[in-house]
C-alpha positions as CSV (number, residue, x, y, z in Angstrom):
1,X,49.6,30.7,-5.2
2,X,48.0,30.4,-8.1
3,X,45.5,27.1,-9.4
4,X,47.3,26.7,-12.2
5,X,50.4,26.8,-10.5
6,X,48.9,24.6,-7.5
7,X,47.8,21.7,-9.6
8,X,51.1,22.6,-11.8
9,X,52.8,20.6,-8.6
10,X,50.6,17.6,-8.0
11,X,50.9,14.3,-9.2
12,X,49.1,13.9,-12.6
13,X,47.1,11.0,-11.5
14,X,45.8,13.2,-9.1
15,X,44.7,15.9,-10.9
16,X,42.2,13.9,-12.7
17,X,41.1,12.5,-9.9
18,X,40.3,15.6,-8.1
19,X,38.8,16.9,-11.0
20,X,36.6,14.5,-11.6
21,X,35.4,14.7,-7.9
22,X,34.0,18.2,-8.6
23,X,32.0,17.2,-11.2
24,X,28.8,18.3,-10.7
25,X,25.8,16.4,-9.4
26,X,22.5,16.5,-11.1
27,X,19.9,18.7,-8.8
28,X,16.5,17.5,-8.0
29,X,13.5,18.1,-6.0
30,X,14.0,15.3,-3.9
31,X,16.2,12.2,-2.9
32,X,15.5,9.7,-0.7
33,X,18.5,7.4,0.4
34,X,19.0,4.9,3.0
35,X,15.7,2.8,2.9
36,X,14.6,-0.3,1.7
37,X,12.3,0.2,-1.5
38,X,10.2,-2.4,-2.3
39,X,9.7,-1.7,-6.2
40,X,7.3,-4.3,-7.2
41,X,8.5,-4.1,-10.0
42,X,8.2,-7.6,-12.5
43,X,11.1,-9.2,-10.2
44,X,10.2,-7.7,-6.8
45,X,13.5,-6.0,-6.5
46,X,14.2,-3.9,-3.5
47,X,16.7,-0.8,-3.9
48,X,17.8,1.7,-1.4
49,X,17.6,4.8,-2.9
50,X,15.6,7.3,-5.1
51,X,15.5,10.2,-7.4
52,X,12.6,12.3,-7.9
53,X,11.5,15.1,-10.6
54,X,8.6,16.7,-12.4
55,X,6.5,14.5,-10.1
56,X,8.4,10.5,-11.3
57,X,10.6,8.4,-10.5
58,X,13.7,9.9,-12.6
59,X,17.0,6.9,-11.0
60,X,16.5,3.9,-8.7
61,X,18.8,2.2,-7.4
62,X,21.8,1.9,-4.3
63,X,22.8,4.3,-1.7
64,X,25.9,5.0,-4.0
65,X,24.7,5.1,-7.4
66,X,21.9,7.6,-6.6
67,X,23.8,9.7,-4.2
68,X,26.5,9.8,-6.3
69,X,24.5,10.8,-9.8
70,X,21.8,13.5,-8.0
71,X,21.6,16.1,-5.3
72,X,17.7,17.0,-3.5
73,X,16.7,20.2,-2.9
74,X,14.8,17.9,-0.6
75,X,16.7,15.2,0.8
76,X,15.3,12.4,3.5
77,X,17.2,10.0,5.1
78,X,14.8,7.2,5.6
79,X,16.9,5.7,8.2
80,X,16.2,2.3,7.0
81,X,12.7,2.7,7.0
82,X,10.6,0.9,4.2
83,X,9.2,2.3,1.2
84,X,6.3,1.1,-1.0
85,X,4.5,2.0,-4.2
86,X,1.3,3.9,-2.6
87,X,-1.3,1.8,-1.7
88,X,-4.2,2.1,-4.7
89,X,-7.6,0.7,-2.9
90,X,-9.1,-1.2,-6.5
91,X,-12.8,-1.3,-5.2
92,X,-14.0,1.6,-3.1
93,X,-16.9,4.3,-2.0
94,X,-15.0,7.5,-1.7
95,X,-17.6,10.3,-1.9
96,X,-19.8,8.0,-0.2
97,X,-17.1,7.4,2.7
98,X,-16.6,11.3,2.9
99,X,-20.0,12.2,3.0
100,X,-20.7,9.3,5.7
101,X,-18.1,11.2,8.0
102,X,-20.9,13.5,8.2
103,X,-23.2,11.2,9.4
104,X,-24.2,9.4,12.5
105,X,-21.5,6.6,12.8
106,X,-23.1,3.4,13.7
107,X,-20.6,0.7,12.9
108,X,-19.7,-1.4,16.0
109,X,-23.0,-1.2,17.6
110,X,-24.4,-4.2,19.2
111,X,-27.5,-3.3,19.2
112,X,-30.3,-1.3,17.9
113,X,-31.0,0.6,21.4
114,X,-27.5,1.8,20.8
115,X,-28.0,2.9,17.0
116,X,-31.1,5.1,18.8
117,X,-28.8,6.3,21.3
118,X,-26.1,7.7,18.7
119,X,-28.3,9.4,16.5
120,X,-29.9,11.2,19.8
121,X,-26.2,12.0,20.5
122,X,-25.1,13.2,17.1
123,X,-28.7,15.2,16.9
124,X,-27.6,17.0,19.9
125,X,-24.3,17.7,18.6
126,X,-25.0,19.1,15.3
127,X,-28.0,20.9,17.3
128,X,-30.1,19.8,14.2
129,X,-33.3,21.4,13.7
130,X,-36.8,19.5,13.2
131,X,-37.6,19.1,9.6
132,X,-33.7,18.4,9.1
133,X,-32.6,15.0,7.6
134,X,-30.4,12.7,9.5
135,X,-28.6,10.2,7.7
136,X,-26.3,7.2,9.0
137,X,-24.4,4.4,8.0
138,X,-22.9,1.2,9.6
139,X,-25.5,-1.1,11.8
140,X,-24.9,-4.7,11.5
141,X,-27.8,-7.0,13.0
142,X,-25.5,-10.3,12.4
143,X,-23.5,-8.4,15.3
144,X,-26.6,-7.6,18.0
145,X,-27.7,-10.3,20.2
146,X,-30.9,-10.2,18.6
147,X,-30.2,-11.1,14.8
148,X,-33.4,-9.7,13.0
149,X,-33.5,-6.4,10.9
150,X,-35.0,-3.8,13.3
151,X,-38.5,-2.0,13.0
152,X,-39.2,1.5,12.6
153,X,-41.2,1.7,16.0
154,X,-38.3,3.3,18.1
155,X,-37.4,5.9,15.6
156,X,-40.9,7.3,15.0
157,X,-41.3,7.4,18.8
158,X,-38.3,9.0,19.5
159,X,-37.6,11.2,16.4
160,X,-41.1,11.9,15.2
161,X,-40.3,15.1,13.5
162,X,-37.2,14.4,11.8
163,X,-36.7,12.2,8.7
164,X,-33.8,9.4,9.5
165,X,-32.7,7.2,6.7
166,X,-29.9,4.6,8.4
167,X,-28.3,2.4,6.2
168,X,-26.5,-0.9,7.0
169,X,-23.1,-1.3,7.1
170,X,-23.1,-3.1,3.8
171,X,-25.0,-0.4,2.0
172,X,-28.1,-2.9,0.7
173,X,-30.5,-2.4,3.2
174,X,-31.8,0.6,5.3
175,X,-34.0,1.6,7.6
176,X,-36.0,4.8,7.3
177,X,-38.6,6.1,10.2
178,X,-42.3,7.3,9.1
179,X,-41.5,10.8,8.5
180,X,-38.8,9.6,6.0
181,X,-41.1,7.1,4.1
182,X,-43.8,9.8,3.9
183,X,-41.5,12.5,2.5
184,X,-40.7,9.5,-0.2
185,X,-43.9,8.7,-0.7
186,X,-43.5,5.0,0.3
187,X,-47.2,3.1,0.7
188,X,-47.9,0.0,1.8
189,X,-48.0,-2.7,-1.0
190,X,-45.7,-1.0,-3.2
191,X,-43.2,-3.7,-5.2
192,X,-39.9,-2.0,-7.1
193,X,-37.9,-4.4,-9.7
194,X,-34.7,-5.9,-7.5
195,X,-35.4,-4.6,-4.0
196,X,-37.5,-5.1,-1.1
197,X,-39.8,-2.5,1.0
198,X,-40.7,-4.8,4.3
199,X,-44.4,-5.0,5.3
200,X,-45.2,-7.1,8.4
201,X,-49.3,-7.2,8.7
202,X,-49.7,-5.1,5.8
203,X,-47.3,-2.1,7.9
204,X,-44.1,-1.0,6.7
205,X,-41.2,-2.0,9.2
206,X,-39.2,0.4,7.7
207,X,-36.8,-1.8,6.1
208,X,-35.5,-0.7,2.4
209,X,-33.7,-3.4,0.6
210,X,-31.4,-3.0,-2.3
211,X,-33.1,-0.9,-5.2
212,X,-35.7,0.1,-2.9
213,X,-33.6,2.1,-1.1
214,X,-33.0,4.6,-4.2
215,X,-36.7,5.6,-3.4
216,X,-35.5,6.9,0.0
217,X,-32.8,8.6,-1.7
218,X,-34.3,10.2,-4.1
219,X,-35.9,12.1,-1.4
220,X,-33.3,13.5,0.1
221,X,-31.4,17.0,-0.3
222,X,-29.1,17.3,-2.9
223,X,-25.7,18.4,-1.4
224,X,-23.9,21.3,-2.2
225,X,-20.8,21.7,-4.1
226,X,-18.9,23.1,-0.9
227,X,-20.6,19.8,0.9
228,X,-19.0,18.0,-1.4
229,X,-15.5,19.7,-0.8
230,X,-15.9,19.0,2.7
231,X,-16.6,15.4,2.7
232,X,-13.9,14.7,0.0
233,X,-11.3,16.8,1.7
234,X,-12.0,14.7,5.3
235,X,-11.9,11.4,3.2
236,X,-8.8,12.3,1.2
237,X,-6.7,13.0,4.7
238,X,-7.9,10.0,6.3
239,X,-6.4,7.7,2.9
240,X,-3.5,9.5,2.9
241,X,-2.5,8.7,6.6
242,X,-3.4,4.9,5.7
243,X,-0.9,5.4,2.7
244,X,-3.7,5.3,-0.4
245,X,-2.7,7.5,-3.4
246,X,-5.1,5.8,-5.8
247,X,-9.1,5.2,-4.8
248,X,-11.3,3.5,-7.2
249,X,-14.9,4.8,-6.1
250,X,-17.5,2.4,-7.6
251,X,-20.8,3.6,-9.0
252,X,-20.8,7.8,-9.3
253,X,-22.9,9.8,-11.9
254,X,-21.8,12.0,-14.2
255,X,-22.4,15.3,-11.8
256,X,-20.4,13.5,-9.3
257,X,-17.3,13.1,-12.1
258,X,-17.9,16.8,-12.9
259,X,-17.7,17.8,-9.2
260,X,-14.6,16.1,-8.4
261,X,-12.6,17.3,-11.8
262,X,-13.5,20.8,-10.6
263,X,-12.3,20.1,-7.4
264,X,-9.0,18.5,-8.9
265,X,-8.1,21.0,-11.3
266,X,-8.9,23.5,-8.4
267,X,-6.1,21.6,-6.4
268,X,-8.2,21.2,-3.5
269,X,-8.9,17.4,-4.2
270,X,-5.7,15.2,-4.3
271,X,-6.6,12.2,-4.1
272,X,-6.1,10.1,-7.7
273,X,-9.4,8.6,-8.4
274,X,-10.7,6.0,-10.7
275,X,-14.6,6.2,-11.5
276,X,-16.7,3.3,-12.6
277,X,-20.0,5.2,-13.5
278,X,-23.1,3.8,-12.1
279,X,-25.2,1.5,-14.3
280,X,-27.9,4.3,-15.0
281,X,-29.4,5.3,-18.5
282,X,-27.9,9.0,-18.4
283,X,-24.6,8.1,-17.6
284,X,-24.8,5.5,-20.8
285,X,-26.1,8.0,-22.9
286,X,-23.1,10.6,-22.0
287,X,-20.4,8.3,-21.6
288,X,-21.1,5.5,-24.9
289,X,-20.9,8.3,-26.9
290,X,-18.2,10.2,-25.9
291,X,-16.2,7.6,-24.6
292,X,-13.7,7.5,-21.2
293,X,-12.2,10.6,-20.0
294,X,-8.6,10.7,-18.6
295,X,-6.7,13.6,-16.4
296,X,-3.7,13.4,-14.9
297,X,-5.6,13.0,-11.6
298,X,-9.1,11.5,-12.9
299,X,-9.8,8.1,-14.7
300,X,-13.1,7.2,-16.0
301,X,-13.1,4.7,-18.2
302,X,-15.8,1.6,-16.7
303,X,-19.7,1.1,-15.9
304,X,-20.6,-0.5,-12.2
305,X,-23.4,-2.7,-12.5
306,X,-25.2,-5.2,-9.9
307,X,-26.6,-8.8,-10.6
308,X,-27.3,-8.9,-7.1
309,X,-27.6,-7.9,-3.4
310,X,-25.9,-8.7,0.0
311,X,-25.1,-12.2,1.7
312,X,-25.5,-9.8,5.1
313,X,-29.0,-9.0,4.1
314,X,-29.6,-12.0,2.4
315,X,-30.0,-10.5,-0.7
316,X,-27.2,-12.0,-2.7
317,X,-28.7,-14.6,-5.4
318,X,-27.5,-17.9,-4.6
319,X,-28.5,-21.1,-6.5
320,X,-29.9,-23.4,-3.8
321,X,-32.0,-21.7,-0.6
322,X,-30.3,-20.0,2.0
323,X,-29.2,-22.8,4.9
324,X,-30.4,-20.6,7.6
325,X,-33.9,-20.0,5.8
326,X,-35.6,-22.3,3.7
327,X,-36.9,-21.7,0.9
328,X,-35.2,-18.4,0.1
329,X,-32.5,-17.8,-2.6
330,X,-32.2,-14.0,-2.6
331,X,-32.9,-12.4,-6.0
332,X,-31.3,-10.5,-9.1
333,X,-31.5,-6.7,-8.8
334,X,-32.4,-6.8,-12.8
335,X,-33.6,-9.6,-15.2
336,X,-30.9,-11.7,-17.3
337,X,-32.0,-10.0,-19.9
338,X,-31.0,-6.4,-19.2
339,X,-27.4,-7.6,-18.6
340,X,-28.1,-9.6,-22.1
341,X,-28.8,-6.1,-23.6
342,X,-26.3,-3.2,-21.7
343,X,-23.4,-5.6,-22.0
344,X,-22.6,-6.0,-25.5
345,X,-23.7,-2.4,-25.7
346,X,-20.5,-1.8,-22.9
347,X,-18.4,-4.3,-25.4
348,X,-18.5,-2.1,-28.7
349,X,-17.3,0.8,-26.4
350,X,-13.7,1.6,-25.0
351,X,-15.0,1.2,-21.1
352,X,-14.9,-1.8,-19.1
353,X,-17.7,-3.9,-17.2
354,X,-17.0,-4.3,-13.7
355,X,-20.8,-6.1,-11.9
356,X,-20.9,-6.9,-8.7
357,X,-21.6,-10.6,-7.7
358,X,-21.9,-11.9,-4.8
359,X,-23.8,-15.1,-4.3
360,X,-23.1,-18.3,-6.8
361,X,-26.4,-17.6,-9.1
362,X,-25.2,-13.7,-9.1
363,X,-21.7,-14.8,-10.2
364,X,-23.1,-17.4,-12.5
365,X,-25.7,-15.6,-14.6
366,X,-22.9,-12.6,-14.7
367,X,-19.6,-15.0,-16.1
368,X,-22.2,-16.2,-18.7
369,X,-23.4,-13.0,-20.4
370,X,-20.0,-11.8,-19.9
371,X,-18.2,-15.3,-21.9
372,X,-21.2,-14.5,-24.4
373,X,-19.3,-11.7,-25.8
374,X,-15.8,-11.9,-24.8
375,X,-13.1,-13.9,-26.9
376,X,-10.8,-16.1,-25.3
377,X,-7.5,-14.6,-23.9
378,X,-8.5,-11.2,-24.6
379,X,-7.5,-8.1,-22.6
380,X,-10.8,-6.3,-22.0
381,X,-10.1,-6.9,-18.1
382,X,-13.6,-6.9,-17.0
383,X,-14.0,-7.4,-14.2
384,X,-16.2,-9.6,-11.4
385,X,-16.5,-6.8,-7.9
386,X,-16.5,-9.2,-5.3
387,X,-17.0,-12.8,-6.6
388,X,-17.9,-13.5,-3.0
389,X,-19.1,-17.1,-3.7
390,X,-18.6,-18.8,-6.5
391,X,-20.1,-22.6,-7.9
392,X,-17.2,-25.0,-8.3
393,X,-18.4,-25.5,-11.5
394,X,-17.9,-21.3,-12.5
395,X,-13.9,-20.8,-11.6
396,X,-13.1,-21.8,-15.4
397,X,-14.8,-18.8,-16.7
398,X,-12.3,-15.8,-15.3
399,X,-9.7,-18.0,-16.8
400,X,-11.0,-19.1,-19.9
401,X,-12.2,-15.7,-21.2
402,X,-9.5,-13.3,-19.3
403,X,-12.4,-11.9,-16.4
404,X,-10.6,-10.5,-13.3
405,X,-12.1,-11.5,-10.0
406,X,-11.8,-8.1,-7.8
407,X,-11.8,-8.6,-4.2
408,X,-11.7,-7.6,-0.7
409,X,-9.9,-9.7,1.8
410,X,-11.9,-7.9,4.7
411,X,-15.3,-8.8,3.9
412,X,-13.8,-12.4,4.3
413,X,-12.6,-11.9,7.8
414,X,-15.7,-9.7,8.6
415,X,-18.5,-12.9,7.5
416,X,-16.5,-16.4,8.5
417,X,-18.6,-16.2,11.9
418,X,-21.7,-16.3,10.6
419,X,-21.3,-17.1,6.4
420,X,-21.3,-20.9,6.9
421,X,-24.6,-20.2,8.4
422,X,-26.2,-19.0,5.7
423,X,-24.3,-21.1,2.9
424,X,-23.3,-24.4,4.4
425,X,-20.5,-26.6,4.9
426,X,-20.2,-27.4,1.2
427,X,-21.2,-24.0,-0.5
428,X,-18.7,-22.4,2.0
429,X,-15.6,-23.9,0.7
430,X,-16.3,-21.7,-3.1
431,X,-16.5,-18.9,-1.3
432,X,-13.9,-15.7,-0.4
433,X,-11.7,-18.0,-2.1
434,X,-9.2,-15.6,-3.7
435,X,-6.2,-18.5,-4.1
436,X,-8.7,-20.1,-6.3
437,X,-9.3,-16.9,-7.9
438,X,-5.7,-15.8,-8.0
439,X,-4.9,-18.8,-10.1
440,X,-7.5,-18.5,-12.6
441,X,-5.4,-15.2,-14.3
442,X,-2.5,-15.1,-12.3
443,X,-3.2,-11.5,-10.5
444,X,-5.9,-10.1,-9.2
445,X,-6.8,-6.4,-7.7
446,X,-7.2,-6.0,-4.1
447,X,-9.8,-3.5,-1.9
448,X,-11.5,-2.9,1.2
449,X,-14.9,-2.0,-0.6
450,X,-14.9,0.8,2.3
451,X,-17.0,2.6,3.6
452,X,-18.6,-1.4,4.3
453,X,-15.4,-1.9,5.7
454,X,-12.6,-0.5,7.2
455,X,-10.3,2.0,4.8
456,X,-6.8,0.4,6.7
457,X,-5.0,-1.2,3.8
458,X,-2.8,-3.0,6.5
459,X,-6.3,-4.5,7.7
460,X,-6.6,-5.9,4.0
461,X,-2.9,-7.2,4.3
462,X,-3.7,-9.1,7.4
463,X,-7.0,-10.0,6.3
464,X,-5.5,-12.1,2.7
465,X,-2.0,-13.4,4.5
466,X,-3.1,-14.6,8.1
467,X,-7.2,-14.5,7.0
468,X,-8.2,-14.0,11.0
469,X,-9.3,-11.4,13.3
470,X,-7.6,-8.8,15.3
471,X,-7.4,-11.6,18.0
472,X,-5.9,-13.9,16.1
473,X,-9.0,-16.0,15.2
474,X,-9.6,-18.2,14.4
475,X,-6.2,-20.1,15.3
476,X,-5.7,-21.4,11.8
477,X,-7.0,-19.2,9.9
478,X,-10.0,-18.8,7.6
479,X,-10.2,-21.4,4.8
480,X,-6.3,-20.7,5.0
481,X,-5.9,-22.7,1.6
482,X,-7.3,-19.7,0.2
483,X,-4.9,-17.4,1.9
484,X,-2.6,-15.1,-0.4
485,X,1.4,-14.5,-0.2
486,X,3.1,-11.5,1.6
487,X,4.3,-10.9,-1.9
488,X,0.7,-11.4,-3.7
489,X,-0.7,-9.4,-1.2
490,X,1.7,-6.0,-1.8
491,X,0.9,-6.4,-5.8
492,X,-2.9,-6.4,-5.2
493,X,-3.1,-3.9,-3.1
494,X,-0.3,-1.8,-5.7
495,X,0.3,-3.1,-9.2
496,X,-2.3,-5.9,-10.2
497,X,-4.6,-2.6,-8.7
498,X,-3.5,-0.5,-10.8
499,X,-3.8,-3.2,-14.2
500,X,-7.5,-3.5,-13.3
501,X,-7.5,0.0,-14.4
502,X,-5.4,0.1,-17.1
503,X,-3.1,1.9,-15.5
504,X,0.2,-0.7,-14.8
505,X,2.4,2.0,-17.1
506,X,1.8,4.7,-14.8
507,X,1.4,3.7,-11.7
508,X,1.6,0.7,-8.9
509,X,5.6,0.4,-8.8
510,X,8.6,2.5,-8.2
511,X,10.3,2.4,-11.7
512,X,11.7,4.8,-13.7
513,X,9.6,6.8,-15.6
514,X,6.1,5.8,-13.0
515,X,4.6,9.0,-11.0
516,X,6.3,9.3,-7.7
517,X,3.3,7.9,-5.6
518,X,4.9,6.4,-3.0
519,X,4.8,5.7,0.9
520,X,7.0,5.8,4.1
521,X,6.2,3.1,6.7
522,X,8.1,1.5,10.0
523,X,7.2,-1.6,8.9
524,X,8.3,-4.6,7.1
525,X,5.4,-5.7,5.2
526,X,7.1,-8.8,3.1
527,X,9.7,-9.7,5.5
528,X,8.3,-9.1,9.2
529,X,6.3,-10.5,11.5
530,X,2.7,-11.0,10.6
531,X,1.4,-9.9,14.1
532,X,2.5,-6.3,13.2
533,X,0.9,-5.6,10.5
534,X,-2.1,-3.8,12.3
535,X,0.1,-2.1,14.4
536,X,2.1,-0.5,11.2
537,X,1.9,3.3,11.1
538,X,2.5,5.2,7.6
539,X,5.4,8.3,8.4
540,X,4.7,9.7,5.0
541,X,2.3,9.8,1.9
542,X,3.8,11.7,-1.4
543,X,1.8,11.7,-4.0
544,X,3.6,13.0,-7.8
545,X,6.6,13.8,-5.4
546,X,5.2,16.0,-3.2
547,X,4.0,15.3,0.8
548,X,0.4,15.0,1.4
549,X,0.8,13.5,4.0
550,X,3.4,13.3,6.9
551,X,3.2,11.9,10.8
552,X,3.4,14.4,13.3
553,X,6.3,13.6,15.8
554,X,4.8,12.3,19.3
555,X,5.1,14.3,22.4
């Protein structure tokens, strides 16, 4: 029989329907159906389904809508697990944080015998030679029973013909060994502008502080271009299991930007990245004059620059003495008056200021130069790094002239056992406080600040909503006034993230039009308990539609 003659004999009604059923759905690279998508979008909608092509979101929307409109050439059935815009870290070290994977790992010690010990063990390892440098990153002596910055004794006796530059987990203070300081050329005596080199008795101890670390630096190998590919392909892997599509690595040069376009462009680098160039005089002579540079892949459009240290160290400028030593207030890494001088320099170009501040004097001098040049309501979006403690007196300014406090929940988590030691009961209360902050602008961009600490965005979650430890302390939280939503949370760590960088259009929600950065997790970040957040696991990372990451099935 015929078709002609076979729909010839059925119902009319019928016919159209059937025909209508064959219509053809639209093909795509891939659909995902059956999951709950948080889109962050303005209303923090949740839809079940999506459609991807060209690398974004094309259809969002229900099970039956998208299913019904598009077919995937790749289709996943999410099985009701949860979906959420990638995870964009808003103040990170990423080169630093791959090439610290190839150093000695000292973060957990509890104690300087055991720093020795690893960089014995990791010597061995590597089977490094004598005359090799040895570099590591992550002692903390607020966690060693014996609280004091360490001497270079043990490392000269036990590594006398190696240089060893270790740096503390905050990054503002290191300690390097004789062969190191000699190979640097650090005497005795010797003062640098906004850093520290230790003398006890007229003897170096070995202890660099802030800006006098760069001398120690300066003296060590420059890597290699296939170095580099190494420690940003290990970094890259490691975000994308924890879900991070978007890193913005704070304080690179302009060979560093070069080096990681290359490797972009090459396709061996992945990873979106955000670069706020450091506050050096090369990188202000390139960059004022030519302006930001934008890829699909790179943005580098902001200068990083420091008022002041570390509140580990002690180095972060507060405006009374430290409570747990007298007569010391920490110190600005540069004069008032530079900041005076590169900032309105920074305000007649297209880039942002983002300065790092940490103690109330830092974050003081800082709002004021920057409310010097900056209108009212105006939507520059520069931008405080850390505003760790801040004068009750000094909230008004983010609000007044439009600065966004950026944060990093885990550094408040990390401190509350010993930060009221060095601050007080009543400097304490103005500081990590990122409700206060939050309400200044209304949003604020969220970070881990790693490799300092930890790159888990679900430890940052946990960190801003419960604001305790891994063991639940302590039992009601830390300053919990100052604790953020579930909701809050998710847009730090995704869309408010990506506004700090300009970059809300793009990026930092699933909606139509955005790139397809997006994540696959078991677990309910908004809705769920709060005790499983550090036990959530990421099933799948997609970055511009495609997998770059995905969870190998258990055994």
């Amino acid at each position: 029989m015929s078709f002609k003659k076979f729909f010839s004999l059925l119902p009319i009604g019928y016919c159209i329907l059937l025909i209508a059923s064959c219509k053809f759905r639209q093909k795509i690279p891939l659909l995902i159906h059956h999951a709950k998508i948080y889109t962050v979008d303005e209303k923090f909608s949740v839809a079940e389904a999506m459609a991807v092509s060209d690398g974004k979101i094309i259809a969002i929307g229900t099970n039956d809508e998208i299913l019904k409109e598009y077919e995937g050439e790749e289709t996943i059935d999410a099985g009701g697990k949860f979906i959420y815009p990638g995870f964009i870290d808003a103040h990170a070290h990423f080169l630093n944080y791959g090439f610290s994977l190839q150093q000695v790992n000292l973060s957990g010690t509890k104690s300087w015998q055991e720093c020795i010990d690893k960089v014995k063990e990791f010597i061995k390892a590597k089977n490094i030679q004598p005359g090799t440098w040895v570099q590591g990153r992550g002692w903390d002596q607020n966690d060693w029973t014996v609280k004091e910055f360490p001497n270079k004794d043990s490392l000269d006796i036990n590594f006398p013909n190696n240089p060893i530059a270790l740096v503390r987990i905050d990054g503002h203070a290191l300690i390097a060994n004789t062969k190191a300081l000699e190979l640097a050329n650090v005497q005795p005596g010797q003062t640098i502008a906004g850093g520290t080199i230790e003398t006890i008795d007229g003897k170096l101890t070995g202890i660099m502080i802030d800006n006098a670390e760069d001398i120690i630096f300066a003296a060590v190998p420059v890597p290699t271009k296939d170095e580099y590919a190494i420690a940003l392909n290990e970094a890259q892997q490691n975000c994308f299991a924890m879900g991070l599509t978007t890193i913005v690595d704070c304080g690179l040069n302009k060979n560093h930007v070069d080096i990681i376009d290359a490797l972009q462009k090459e396709g061996t680098l992945k990873m979106k990245l955000n670069v706020m160039l450091s506050d050096d005089s090369a990188n202000y002579a390139y960059y004022l004059k030519n302006g930001p540079y934008k890829t699909p892949m790179l943005n580098v459009n902001g200068f990083k620059l420091y008022a002041d240290g570390a509140l580990g160290s002690r180095g972060a400028c507060l405006l009374q003495p430290y409570s747990d030593k007298p007569g010391w207030q920490g110190f600005l890494l540069k004069d008032r008056s530079y900041f005076e001088k590169i900032i309105p320099q920074i305000y007649n170009s297209k880039f942002q200021a983002n300065t790092h501040a940490i103690g109330d004097s830092g974050n003081r001098m800082i709002l004021q130069v920057y409310a010097s040049v900056l209108k009212e309501n105006n939507d520059r979006r520069w931008r405080v790094e850390h505003a760790q403690v801040v004068n009750k007196n000094d909230f008004y300014y983010f609000g007044k002239y439009s600065i966004i406090p950026s944060v990093q929940p885990t550094h408040a988590t990390s401190d509350m056992y010993w930060a009221e030691q060095r601050l007080g009961a009543e400097r304490i209360k103005g500081a990590y406080a990122y409700k206060q902050l939050l309400n200044q602008n209304g949003w604020l961009p969220l970070g881990t600040d790693f490799p300092v600490e930890d790159i888990s965005p679900f430890k940052t979650f946990y960190a801003a909503v419960a604001r305790q430890d891994s063991k639940g302390f302590p039992d009601s939280g830390f300053q919990i006034k100052n604790a953020l939503s579930p909701e809050e949370t998710l847009r730090g760590m995704t869309i408010w993230a990506a506004k700090g960088s300009f970059e809300e259009k793009e990026k930092g929600s699933l909606e139509t039009g955005k790139a397809a950065d997006f994540i696959l997790l078991d677990t309910d970040l908004i809705g769920g308990d709060i005790k499983n957040l550090l036990n959530a696991s990421v099933t799948q990372t997609f970055i511009n539609g495609k997998t770059v990451y995905k969870k190998l099935p258990q055994k």
